[in-house]
PDB file as gemmi writes it, atoms N, CA and C in Angstrom:
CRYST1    1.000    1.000    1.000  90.00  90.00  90.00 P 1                      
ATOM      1  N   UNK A   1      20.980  21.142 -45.041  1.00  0.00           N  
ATOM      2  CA  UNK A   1      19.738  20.912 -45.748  1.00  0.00           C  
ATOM      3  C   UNK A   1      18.735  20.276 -44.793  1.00  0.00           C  
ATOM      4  N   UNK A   2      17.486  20.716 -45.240  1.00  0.00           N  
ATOM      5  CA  UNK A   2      16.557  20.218 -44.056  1.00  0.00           C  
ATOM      6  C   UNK A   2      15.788  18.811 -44.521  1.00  0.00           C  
ATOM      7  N   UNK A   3      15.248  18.392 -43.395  1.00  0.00           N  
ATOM      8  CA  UNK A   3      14.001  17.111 -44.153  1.00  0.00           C  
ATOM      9  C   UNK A   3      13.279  17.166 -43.691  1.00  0.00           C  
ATOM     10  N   UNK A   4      12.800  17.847 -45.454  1.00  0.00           N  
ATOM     11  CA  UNK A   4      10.947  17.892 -45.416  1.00  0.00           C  
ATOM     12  C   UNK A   4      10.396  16.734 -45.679  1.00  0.00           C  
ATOM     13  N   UNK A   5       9.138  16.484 -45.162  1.00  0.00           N  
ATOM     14  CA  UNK A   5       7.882  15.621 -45.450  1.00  0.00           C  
ATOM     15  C   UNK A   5       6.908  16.122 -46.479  1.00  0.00           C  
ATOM     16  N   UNK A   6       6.701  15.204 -47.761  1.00  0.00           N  
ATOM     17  CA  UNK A   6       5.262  15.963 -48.570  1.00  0.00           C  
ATOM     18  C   UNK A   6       4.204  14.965 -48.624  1.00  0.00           C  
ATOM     19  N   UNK A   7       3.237  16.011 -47.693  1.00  0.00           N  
ATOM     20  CA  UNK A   7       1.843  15.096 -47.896  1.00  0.00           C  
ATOM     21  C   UNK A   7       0.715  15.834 -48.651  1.00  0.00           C  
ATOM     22  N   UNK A   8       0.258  14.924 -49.920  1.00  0.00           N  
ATOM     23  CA  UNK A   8      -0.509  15.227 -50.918  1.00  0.00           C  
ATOM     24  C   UNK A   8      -1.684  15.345 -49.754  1.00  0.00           C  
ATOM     25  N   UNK A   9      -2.584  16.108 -49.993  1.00  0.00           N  
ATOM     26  CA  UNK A   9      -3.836  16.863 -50.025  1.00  0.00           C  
ATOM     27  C   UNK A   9      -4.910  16.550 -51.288  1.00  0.00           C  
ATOM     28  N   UNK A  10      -4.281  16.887 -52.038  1.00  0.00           N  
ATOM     29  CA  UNK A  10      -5.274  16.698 -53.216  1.00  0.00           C  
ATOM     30  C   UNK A  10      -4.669  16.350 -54.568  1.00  0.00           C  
ATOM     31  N   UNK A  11      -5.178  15.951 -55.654  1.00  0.00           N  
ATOM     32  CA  UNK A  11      -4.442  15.727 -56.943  1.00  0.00           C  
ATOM     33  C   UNK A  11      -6.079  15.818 -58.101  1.00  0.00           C  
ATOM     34  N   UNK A  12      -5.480  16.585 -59.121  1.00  0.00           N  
ATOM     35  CA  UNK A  12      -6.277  16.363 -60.364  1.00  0.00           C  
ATOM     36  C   UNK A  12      -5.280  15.854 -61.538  1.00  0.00           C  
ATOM     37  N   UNK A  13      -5.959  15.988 -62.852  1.00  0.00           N  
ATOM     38  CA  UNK A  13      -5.494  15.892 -63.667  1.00  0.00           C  
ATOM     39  C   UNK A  13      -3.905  16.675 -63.998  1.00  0.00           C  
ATOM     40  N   UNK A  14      -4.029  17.738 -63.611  1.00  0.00           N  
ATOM     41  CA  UNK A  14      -2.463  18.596 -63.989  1.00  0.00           C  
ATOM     42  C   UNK A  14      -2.784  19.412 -62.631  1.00  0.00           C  
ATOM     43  N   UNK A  15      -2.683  19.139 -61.284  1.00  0.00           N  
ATOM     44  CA  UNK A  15      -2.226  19.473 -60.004  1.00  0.00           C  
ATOM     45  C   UNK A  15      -2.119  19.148 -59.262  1.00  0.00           C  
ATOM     46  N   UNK A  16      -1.529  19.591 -58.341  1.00  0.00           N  
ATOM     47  CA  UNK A  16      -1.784  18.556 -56.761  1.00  0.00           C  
ATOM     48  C   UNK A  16      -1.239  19.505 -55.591  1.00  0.00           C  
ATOM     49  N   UNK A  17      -1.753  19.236 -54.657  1.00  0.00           N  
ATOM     50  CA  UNK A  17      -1.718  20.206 -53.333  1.00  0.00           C  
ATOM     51  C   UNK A  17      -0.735  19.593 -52.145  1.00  0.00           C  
ATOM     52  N   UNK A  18       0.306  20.408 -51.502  1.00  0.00           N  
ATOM     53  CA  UNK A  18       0.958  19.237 -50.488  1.00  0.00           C  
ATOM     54  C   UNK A  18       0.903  20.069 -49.363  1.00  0.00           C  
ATOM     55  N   UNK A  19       1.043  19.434 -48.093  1.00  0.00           N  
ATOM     56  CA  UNK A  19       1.171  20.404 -47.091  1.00  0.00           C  
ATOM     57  C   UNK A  19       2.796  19.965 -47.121  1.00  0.00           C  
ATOM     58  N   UNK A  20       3.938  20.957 -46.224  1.00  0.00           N  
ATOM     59  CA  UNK A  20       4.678  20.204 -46.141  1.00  0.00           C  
ATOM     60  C   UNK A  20       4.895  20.546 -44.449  1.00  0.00           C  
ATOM     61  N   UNK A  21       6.110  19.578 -44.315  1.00  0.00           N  
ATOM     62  CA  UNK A  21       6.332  19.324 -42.374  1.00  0.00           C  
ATOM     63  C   UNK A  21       7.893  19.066 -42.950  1.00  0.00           C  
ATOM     64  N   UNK A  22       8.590  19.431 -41.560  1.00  0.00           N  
ATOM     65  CA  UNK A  22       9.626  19.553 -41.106  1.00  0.00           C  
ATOM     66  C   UNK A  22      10.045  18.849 -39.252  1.00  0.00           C  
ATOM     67  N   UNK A  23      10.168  18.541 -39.517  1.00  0.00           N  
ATOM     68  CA  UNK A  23      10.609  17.071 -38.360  1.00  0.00           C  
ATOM     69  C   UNK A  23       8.984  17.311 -37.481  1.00  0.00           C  
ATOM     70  N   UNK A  24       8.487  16.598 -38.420  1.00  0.00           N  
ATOM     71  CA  UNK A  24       7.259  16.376 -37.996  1.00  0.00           C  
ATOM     72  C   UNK A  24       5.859  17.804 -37.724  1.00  0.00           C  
ATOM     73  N   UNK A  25       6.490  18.696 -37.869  1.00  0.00           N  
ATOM     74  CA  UNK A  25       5.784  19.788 -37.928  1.00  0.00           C  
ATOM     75  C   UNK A  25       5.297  20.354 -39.168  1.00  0.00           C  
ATOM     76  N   UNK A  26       3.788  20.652 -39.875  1.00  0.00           N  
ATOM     77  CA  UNK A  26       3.688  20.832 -40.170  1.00  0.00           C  
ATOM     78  C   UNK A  26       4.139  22.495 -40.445  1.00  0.00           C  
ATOM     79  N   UNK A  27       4.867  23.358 -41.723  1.00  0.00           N  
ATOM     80  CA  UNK A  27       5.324  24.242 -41.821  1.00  0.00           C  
ATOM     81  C   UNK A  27       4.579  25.363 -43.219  1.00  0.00           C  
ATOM     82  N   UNK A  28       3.939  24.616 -43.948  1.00  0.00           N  
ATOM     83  CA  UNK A  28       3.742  25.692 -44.928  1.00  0.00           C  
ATOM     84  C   UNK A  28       3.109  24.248 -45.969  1.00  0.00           C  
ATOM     85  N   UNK A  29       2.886  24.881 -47.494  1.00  0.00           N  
ATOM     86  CA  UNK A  29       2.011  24.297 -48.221  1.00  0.00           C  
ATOM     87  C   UNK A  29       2.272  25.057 -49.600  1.00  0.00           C  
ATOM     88  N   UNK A  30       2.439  23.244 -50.464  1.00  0.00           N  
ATOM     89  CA  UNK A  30       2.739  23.940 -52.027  1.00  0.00           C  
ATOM     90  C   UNK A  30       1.716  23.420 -52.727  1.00  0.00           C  
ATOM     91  N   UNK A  31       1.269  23.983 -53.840  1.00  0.00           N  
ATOM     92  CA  UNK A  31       0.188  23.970 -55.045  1.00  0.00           C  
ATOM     93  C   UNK A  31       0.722  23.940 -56.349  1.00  0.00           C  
ATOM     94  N   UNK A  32       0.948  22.760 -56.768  1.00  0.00           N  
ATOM     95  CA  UNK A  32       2.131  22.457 -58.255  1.00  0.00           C  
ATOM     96  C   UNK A  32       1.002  22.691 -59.221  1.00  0.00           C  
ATOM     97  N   UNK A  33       1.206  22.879 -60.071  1.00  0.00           N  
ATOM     98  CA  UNK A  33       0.323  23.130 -61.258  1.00  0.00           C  
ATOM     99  C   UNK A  33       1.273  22.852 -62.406  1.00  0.00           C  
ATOM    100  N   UNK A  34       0.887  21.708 -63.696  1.00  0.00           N  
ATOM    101  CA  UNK A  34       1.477  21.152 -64.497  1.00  0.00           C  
ATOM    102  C   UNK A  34       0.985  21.083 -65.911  1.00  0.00           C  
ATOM    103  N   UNK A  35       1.636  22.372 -66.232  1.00  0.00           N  
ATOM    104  CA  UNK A  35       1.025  22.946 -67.895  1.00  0.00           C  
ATOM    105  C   UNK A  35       1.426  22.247 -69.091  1.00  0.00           C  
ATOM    106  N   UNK A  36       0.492  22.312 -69.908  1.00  0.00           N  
ATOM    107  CA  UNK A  36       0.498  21.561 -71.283  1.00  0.00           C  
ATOM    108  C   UNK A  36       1.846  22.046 -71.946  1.00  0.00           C  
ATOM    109  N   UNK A  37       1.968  23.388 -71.930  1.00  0.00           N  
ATOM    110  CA  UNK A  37       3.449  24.221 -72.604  1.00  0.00           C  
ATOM    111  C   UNK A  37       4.158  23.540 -71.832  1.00  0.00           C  
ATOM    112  N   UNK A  38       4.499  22.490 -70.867  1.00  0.00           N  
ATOM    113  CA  UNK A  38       5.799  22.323 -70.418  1.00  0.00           C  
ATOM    114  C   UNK A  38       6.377  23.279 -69.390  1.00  0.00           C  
ATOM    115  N   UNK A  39       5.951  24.269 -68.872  1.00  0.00           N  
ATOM    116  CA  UNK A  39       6.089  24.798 -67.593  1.00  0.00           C  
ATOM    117  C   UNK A  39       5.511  23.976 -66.463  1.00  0.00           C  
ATOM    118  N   UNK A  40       5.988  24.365 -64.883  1.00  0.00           N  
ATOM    119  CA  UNK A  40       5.694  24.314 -64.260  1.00  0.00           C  
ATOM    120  C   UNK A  40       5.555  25.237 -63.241  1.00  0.00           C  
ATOM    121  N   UNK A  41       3.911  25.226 -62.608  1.00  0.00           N  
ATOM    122  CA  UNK A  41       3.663  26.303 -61.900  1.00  0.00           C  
ATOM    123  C   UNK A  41       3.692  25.863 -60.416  1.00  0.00           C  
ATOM    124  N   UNK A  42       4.337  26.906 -59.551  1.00  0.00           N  
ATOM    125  CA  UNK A  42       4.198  26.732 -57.984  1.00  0.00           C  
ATOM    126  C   UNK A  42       3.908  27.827 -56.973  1.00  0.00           C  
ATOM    127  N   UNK A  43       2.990  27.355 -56.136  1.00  0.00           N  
ATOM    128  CA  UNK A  43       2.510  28.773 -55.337  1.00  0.00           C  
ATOM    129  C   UNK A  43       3.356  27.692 -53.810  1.00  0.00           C  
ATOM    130  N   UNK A  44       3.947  28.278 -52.839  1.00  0.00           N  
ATOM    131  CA  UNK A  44       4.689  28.069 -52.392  1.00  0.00           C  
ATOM    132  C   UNK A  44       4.323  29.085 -50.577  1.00  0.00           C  
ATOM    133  N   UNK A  45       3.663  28.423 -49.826  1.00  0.00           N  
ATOM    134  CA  UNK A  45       3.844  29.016 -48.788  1.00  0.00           C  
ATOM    135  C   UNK A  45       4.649  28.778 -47.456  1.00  0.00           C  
ATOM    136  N   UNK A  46       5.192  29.715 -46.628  1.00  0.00           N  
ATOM    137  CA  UNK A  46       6.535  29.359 -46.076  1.00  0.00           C  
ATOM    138  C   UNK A  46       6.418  29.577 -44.610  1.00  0.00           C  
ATOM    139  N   UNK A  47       6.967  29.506 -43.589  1.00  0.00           N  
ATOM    140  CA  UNK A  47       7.112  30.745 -42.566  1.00  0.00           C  
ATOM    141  C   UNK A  47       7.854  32.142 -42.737  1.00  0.00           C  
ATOM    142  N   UNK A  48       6.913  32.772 -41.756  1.00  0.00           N  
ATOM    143  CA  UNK A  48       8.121  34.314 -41.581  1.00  0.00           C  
ATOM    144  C   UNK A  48       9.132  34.274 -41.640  1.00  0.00           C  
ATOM    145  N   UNK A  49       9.379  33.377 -40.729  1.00  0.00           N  
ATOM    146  CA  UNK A  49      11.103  33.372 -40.176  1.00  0.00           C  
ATOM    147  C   UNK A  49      12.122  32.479 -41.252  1.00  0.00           C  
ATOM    148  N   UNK A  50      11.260  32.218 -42.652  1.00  0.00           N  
ATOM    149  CA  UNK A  50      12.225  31.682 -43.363  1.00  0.00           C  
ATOM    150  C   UNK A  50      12.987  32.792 -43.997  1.00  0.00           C  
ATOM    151  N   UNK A  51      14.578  32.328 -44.485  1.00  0.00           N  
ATOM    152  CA  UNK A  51      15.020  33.313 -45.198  1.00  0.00           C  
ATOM    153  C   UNK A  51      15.567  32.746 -46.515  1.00  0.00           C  
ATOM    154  N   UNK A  52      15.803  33.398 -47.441  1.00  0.00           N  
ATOM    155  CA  UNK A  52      16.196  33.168 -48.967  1.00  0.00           C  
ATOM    156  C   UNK A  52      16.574  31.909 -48.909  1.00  0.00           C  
ATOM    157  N   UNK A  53      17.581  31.249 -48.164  1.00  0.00           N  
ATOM    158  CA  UNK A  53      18.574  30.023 -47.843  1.00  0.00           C  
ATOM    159  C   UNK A  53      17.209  28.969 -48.170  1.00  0.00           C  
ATOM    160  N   UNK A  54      16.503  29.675 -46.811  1.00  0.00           N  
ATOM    161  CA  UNK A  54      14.993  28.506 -46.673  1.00  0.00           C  
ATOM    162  C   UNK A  54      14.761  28.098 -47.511  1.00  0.00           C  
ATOM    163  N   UNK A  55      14.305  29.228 -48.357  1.00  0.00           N  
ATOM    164  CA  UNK A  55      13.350  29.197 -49.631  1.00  0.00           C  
ATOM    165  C   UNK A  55      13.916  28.805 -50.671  1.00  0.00           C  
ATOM    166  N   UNK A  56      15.317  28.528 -51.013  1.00  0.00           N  
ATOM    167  CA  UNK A  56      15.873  28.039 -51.937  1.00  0.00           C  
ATOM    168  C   UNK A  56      15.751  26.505 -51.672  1.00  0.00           C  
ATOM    169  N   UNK A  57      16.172  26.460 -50.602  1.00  0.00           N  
ATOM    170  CA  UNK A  57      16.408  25.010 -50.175  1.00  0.00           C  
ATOM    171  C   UNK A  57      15.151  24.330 -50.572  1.00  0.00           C  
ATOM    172  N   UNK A  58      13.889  24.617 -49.972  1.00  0.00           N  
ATOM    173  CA  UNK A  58      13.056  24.381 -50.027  1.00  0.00           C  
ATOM    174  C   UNK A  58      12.568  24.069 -51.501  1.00  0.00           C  
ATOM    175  N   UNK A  59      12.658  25.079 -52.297  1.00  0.00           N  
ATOM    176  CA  UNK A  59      12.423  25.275 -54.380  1.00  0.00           C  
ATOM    177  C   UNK A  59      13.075  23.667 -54.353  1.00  0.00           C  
ATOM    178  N   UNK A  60      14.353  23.396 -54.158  1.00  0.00           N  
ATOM    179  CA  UNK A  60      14.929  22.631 -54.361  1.00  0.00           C  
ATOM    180  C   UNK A  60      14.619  21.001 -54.338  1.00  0.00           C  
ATOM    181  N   UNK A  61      14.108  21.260 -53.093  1.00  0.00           N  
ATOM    182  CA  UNK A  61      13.463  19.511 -52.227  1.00  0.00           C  
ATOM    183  C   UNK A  61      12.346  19.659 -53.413  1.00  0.00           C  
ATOM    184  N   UNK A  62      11.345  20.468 -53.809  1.00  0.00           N  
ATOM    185  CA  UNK A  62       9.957  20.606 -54.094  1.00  0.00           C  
ATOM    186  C   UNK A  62      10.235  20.190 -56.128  1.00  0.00           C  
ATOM    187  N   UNK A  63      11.404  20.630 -56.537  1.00  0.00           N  
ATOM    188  CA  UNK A  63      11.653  20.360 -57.795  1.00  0.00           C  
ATOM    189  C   UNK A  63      11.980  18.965 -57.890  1.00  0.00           C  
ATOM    190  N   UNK A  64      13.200  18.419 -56.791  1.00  0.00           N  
ATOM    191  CA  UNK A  64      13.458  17.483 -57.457  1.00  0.00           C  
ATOM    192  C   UNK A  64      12.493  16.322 -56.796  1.00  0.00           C  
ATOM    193  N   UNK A  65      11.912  16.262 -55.711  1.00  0.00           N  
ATOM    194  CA  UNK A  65      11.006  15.390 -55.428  1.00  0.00           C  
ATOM    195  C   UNK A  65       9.632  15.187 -55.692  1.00  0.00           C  
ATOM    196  N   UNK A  66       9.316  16.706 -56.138  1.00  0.00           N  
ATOM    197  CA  UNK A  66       7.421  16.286 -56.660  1.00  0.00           C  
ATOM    198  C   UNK A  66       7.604  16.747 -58.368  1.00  0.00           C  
ATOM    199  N   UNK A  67       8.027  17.477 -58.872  1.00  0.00           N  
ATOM    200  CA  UNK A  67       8.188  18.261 -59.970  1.00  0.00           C  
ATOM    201  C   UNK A  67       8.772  16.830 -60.812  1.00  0.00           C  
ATOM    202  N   UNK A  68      10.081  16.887 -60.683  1.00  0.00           N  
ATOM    203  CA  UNK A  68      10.949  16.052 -61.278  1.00  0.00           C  
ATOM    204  C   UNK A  68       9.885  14.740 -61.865  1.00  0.00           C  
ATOM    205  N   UNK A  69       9.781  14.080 -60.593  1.00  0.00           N  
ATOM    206  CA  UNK A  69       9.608  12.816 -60.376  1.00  0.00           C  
ATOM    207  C   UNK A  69       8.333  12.820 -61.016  1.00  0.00           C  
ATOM    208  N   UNK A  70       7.611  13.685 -61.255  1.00  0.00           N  
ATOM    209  CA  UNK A  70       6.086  13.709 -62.233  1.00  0.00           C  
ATOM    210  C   UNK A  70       6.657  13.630 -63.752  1.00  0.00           C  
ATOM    211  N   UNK A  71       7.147  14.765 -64.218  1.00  0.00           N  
ATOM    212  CA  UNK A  71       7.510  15.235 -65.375  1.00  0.00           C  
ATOM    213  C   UNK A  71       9.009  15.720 -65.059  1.00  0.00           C  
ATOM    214  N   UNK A  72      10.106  14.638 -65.630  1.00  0.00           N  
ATOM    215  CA  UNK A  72      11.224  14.906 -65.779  1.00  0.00           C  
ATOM    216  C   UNK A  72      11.168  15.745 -66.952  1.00  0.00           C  
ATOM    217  N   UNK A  73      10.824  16.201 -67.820  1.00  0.00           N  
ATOM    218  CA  UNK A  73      11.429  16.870 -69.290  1.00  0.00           C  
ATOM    219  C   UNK A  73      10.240  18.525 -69.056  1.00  0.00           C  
ATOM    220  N   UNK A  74      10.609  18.933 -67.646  1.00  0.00           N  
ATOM    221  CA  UNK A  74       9.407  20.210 -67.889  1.00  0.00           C  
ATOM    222  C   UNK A  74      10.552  20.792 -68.347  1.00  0.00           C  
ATOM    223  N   UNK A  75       9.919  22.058 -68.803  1.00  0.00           N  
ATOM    224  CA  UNK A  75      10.741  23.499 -69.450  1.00  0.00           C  
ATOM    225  C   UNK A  75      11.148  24.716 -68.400  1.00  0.00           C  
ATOM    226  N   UNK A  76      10.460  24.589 -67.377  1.00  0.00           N  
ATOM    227  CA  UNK A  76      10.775  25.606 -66.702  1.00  0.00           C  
ATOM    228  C   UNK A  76      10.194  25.445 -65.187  1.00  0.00           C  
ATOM    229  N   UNK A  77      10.593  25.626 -63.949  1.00  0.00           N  
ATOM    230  CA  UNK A  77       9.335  25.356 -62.961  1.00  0.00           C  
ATOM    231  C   UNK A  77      10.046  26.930 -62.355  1.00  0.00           C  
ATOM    232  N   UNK A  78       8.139  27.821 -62.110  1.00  0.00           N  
ATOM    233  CA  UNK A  78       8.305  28.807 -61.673  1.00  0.00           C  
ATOM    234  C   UNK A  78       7.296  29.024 -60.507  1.00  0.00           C  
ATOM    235  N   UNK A  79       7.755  29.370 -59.669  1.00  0.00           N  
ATOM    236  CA  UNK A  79       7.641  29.107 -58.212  1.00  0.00           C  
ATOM    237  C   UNK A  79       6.839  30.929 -57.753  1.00  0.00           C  
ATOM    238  N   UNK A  80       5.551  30.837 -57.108  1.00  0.00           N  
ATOM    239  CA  UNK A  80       5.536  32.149 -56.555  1.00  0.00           C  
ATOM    240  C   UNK A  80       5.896  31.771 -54.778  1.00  0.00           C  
ATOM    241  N   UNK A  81       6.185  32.556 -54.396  1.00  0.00           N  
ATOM    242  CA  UNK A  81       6.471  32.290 -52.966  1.00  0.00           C  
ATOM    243  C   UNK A  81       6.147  33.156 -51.947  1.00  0.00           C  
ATOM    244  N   UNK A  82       4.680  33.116 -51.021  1.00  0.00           N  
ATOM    245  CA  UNK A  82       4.173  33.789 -50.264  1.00  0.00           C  
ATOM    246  C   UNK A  82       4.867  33.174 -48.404  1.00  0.00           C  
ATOM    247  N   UNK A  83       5.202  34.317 -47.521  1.00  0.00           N  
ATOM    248  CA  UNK A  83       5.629  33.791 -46.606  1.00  0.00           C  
ATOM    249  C   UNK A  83       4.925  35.131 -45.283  1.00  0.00           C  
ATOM    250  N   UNK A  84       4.689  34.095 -44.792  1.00  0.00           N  
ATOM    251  CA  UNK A  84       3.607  34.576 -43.397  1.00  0.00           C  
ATOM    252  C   UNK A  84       3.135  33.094 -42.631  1.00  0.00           C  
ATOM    253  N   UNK A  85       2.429  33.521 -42.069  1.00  0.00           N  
ATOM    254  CA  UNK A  85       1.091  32.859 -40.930  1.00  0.00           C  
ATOM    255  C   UNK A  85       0.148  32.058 -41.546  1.00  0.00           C  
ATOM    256  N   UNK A  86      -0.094  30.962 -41.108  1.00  0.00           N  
ATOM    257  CA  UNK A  86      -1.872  29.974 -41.637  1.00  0.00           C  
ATOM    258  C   UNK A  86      -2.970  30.654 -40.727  1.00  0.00           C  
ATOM    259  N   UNK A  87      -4.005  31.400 -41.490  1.00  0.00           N  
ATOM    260  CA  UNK A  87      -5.164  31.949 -41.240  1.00  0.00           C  
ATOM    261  C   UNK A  87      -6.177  31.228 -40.596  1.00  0.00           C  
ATOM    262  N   UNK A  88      -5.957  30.173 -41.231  1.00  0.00           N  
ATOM    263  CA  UNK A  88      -6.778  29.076 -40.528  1.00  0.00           C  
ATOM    264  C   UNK A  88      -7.326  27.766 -42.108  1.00  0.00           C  
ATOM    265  N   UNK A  89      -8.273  27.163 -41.913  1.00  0.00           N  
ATOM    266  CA  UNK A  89      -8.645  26.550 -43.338  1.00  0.00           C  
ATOM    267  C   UNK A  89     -10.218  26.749 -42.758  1.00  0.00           C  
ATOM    268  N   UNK A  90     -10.425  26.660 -44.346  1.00  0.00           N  
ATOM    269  CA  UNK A  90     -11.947  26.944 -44.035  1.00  0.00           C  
ATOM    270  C   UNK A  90     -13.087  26.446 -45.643  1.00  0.00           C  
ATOM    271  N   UNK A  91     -13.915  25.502 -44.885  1.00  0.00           N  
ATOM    272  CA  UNK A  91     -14.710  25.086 -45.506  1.00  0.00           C  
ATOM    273  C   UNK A  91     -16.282  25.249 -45.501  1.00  0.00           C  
ATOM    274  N   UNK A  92     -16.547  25.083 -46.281  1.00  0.00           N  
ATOM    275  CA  UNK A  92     -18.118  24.676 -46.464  1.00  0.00           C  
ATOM    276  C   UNK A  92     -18.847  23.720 -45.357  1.00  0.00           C  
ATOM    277  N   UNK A  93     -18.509  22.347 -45.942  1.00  0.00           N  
ATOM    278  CA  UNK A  93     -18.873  21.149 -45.208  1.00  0.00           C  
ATOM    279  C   UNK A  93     -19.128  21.365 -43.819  1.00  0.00           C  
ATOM    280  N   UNK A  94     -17.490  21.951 -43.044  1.00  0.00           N  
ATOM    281  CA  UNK A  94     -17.794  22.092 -41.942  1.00  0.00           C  
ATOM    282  C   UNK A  94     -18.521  23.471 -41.407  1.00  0.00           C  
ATOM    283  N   UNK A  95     -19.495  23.974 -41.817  1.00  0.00           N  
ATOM    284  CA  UNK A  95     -20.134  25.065 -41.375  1.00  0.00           C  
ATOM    285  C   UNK A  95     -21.746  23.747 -41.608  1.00  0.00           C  
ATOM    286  N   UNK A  96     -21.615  23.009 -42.382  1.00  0.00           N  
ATOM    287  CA  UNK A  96     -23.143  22.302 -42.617  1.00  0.00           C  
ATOM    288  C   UNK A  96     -22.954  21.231 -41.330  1.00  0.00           C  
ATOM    289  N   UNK A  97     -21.880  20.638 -41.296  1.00  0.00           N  
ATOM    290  CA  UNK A  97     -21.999  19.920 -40.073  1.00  0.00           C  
ATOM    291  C   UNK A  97     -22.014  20.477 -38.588  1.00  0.00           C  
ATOM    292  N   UNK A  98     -21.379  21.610 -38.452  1.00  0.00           N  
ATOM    293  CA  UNK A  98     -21.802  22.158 -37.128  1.00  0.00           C  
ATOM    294  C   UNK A  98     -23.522  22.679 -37.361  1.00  0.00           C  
ATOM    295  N   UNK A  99     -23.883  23.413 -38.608  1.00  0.00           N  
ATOM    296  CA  UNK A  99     -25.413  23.487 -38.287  1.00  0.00           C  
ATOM    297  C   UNK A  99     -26.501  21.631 -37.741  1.00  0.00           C  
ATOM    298  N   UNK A 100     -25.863  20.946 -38.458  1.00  0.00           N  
ATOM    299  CA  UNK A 100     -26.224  19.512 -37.942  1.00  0.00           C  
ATOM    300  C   UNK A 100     -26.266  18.978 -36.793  1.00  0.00           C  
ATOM    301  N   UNK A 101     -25.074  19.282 -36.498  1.00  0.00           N  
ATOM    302  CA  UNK A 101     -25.196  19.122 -34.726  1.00  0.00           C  
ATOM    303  C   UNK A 101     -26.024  20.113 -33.553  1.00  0.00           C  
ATOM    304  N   UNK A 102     -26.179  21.394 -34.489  1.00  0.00           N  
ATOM    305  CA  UNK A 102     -26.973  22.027 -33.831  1.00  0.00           C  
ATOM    306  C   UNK A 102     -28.613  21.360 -33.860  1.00  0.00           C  
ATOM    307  N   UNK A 103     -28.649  21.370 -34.801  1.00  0.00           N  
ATOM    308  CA  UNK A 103     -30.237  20.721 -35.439  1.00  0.00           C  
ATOM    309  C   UNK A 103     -30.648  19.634 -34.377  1.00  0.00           C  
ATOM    310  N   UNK A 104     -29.238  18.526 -34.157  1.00  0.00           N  
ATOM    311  CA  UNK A 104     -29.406  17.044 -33.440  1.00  0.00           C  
ATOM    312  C   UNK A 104     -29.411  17.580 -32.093  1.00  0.00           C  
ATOM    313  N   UNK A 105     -29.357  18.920 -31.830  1.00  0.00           N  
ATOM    314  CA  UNK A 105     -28.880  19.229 -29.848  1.00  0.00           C  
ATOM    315  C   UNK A 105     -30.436  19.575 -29.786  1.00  0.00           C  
ATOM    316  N   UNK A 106     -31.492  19.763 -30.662  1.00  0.00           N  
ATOM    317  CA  UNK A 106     -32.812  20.492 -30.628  1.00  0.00           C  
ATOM    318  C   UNK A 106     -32.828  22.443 -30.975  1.00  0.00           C  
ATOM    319  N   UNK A 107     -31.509  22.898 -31.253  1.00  0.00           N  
ATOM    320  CA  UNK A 107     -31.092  24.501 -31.401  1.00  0.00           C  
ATOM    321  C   UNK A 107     -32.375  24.729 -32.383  1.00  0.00           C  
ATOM    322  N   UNK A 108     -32.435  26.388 -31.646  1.00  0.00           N  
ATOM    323  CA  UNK A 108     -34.183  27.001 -32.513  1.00  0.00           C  
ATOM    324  C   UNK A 108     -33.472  26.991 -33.587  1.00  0.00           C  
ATOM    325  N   UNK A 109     -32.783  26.719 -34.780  1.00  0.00           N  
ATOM    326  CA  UNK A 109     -32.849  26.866 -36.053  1.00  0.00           C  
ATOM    327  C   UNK A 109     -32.808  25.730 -36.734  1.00  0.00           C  
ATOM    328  N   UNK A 110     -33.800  24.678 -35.902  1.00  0.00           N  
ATOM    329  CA  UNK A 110     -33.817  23.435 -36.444  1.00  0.00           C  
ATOM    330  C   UNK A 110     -35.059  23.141 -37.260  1.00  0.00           C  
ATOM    331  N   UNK A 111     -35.470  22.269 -37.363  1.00  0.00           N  
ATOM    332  CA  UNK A 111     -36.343  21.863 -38.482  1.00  0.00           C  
ATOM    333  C   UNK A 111     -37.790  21.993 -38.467  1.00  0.00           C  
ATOM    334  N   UNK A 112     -38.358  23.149 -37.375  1.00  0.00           N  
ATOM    335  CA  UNK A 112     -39.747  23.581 -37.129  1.00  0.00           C  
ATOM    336  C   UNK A 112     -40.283  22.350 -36.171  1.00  0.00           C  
ATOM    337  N   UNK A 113     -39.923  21.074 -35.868  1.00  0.00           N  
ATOM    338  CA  UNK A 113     -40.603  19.957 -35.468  1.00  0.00           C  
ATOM    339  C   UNK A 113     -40.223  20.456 -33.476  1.00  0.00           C  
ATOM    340  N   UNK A 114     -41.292  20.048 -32.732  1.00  0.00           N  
ATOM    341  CA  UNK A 114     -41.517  20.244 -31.956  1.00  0.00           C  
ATOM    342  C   UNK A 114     -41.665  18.855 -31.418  1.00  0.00           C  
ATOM    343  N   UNK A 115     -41.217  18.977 -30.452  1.00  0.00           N  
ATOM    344  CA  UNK A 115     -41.416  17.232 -29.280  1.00  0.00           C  
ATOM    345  C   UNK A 115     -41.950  17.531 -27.749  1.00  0.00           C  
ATOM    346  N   UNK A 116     -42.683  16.809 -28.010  1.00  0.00           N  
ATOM    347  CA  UNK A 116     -43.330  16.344 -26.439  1.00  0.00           C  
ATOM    348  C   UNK A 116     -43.731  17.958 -25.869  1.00  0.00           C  
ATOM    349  N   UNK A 117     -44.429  17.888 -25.093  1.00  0.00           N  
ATOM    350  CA  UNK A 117     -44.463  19.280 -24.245  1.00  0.00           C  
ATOM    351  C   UNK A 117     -45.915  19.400 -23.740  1.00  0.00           C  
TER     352      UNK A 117                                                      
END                                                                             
């Protein structure tokens, strides 16, 4: 059995986001979702090179350590499980802050204001 690390990302009212790591490496990323019916939902991403074993193992750590430990009395926890590559992450924010720094370097798509000359 392996040891994973879960680090929350995010949390609402009925979810929460974890990345998870494996002796210190970050490896993949789960998205719990915690329904009023008493299910529980999981999107579950893995590496390639995991195999069934992985992925069980893995269901396993993810039930009884984030699932469980929220809501011991769920009805069901059902897991989708996508396995590949991280694309990358991608936000908003950081597309406004690189235009910002462009703006602060003087780049022509800055704020029409002209200095000295």
């Amino acid at each position: 059995m392996s040891d994973y690390q879960f680090e929350r990302e995010s949390r609402t009212p009925y979810s929460e986001a974890y990345s998870v790591a494996e002796s210190g490496d970050v490896i993949g990323r789960v998205d719990v979702h915690f329904a009023p019916s008493g299910i529980v939902y999981a999107t579950l991403c893995v590496p390639q090179d995991f195999d069934e074993a992985d992925i069980q193992d893995l269901i396993g750590e993810i039930d009884e350590r984030l699932v469980l430990s929220t809501d011991a009395y769920r009805d069901d926890f059902v897991v989708t499980v996508w396995r590949g590559v991280q694309a990358g992450v991608y936000s908003e924010e950081e597309d406004d802050e690189d235009e910002e720094e462009e703006d602060e370097a003087g780049s022509a798509s800055g704020n029409g204001h002209a200095t000295g000359g």
